[in-house]
C-alpha positions in Angstrom: 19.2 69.0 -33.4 18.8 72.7 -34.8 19.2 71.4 -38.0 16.4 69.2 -37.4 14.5 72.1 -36.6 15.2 74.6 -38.9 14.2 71.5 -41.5 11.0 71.0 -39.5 10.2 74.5 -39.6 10.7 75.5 -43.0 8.7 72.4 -44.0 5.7 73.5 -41.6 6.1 77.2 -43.3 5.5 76.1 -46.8 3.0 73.9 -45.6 1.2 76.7 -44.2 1.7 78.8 -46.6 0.5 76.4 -49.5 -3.0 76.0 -46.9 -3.5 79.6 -46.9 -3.0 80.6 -50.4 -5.8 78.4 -50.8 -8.4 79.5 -48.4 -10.9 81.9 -50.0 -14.5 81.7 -51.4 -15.0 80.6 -55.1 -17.5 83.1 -56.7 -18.6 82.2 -59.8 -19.2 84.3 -62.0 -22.6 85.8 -63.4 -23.6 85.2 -66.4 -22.8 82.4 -66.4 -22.4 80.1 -70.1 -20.4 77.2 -71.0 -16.9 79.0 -70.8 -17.4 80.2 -67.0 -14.5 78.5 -64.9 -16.5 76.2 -62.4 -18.9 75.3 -64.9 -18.9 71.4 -65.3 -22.0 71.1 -67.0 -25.5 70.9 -67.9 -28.5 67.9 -67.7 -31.7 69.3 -69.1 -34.9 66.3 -68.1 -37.3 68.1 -69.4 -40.0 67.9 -67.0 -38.3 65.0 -65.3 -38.0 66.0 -61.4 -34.6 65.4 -59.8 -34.3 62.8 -56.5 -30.9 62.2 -55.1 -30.2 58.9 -57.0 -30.7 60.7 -60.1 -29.1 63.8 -59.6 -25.9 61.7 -58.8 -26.3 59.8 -61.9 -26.7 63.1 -64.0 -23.7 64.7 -62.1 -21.5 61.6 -62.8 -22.8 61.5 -66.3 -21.5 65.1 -66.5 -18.5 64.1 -65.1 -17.7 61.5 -67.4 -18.1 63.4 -70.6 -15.2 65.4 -72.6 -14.8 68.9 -73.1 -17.2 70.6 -75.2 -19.6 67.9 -75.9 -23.5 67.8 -76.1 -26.1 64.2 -75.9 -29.2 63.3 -75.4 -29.4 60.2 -73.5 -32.4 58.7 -71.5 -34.4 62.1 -72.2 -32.4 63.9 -70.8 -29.8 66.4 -72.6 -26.5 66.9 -71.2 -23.6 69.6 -72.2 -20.3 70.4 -71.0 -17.8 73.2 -70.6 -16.2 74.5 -73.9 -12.7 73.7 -72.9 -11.9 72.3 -69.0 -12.7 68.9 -68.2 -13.4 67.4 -64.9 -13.1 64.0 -63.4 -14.4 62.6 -60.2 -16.9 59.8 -59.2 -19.4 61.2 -56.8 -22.2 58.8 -54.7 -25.6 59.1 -53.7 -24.3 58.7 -50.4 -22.5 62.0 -50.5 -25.6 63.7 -52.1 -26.6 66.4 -49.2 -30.0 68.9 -50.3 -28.1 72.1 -49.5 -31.0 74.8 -50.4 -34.5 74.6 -50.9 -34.8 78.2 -50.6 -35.6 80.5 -54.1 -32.5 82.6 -54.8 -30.4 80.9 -52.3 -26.7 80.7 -53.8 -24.2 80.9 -50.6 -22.4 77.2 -50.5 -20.5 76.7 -47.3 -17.6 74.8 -47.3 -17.2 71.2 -47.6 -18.6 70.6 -51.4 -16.5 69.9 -54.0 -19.3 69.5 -56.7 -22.6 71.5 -56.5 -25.4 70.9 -58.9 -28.3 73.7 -59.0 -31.5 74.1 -60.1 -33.1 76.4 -62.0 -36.3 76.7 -62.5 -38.7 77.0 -65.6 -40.5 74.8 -68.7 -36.9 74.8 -70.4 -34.6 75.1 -68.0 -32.7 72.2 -65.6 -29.5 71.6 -63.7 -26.2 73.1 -63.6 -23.3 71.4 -62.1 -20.3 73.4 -60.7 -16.4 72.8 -59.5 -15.9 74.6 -56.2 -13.0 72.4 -54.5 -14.5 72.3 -51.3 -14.3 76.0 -50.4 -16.9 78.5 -49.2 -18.7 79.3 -52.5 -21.4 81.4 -54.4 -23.2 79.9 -57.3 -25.3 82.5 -59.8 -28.7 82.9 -59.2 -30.1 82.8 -62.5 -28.8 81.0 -65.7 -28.8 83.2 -68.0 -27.0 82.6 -71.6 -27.7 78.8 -70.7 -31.8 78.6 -70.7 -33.6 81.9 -71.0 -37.8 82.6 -71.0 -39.3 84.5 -73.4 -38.2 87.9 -72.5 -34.4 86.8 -72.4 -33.9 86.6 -68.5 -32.5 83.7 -66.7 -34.2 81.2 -65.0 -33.4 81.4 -60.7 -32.3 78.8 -59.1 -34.9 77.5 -56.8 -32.5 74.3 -54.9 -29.1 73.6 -55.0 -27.4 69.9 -54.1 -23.8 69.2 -53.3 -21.5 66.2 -52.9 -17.8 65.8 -51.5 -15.9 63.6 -54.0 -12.7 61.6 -52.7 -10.4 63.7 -52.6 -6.8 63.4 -54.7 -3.7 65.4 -53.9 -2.1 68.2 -56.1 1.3 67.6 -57.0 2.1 70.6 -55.0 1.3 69.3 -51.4 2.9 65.7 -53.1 5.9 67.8 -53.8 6.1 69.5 -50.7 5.6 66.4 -48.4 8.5 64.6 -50.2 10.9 67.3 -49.6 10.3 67.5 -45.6 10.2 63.4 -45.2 13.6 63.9 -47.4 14.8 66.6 -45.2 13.5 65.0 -42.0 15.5 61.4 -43.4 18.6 63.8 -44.7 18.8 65.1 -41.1 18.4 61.8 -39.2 21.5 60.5 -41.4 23.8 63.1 -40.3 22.7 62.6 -36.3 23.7 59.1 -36.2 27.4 59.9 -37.8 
């Protein structure tokens, strides 16, 4: 029985320890261009205004394209991260308006994508990986669109979405080795 234990309570110290390591705020950083980590991508409508069905379709348009690629399709112009690539399938059913307020960046937790929107005749949306944790997003998107004096747009709403979530080969790793332990232990008990 205390080896049972002693495997049960290692197990529940890594586990804790993996869960910890991984609870902090994403900040991304400022400015903010198409090698920033977190950056997913860009859709540029034009004067197009965003609704939630749309918005989803943009962000899973994003989501869909590789590393380092630009189109225009629809209108609409769309341009991903130089080098990281993301997968994920979000829906308009996990679409939630986080922000309407001007300058507002502070994402609590619970989004794993957030797509903001900044502001001006050439400017348009921005969609970021923050993996669910408390986040900050930059206020302006400068080295993306600029105005005519070379300043950043700011971000006047930002939208997130929680996309179904698929375990890291960590936590797969480590919940093998306790059931293993746990089954290794239960062996020896019944000899």
């Amino acid at each position: 029985m205390k080896k049972i234990t002693r495997v049960l309570a290692v197990t529940s110290l890594s586990l804790a320890a993996f869960v910890s390591s991984n609870a902090f705020a994403v900040v991304i950083s400022s400015p903010v261009d198409y090698d920033t980590a977190g950056l997913v991508g860009t859709a540029d409508p034009g004067t197009t205004a965003g609704t939630a069905t749309t918005e989803t379709e943009w962000a899973n348009y994003i989501l869909a394209m590789a590393a380092g690629t630009a189109v225009v399709d629809g209108g609409v112009a769309f341009q991903t991260h130089n080098t990281d690539e993301y997968a994920a399938t979000l829906s308009v059913s996990d679409w939630v308006k986080g922000s309407d307020t001007e300058g507002d960046t502070a994402i609590g937790a619970g989004f794993d994508y957030v797509m903001g929107k900044y502001d001006g005749q050439n400017a348009g949306y921005i969609l970021f990986y923050v993996g669910g944790e408390a986040s900050t997003i930059p206020e302006f998107s400068d080295s993306i669109w600029t105005n005519n004096q070379q300043n950043g747009y700011r971000i006047s709403h930002w939208v997130g979405w929680t996309a179904t979530p698929v375990p890291e080969p960590g936590t797969l790793a480590l919940l093998g080795l306790g059931l293993l332990g746990i089954g290794a232990a239960r062996r020896r008990m019944r000899k």
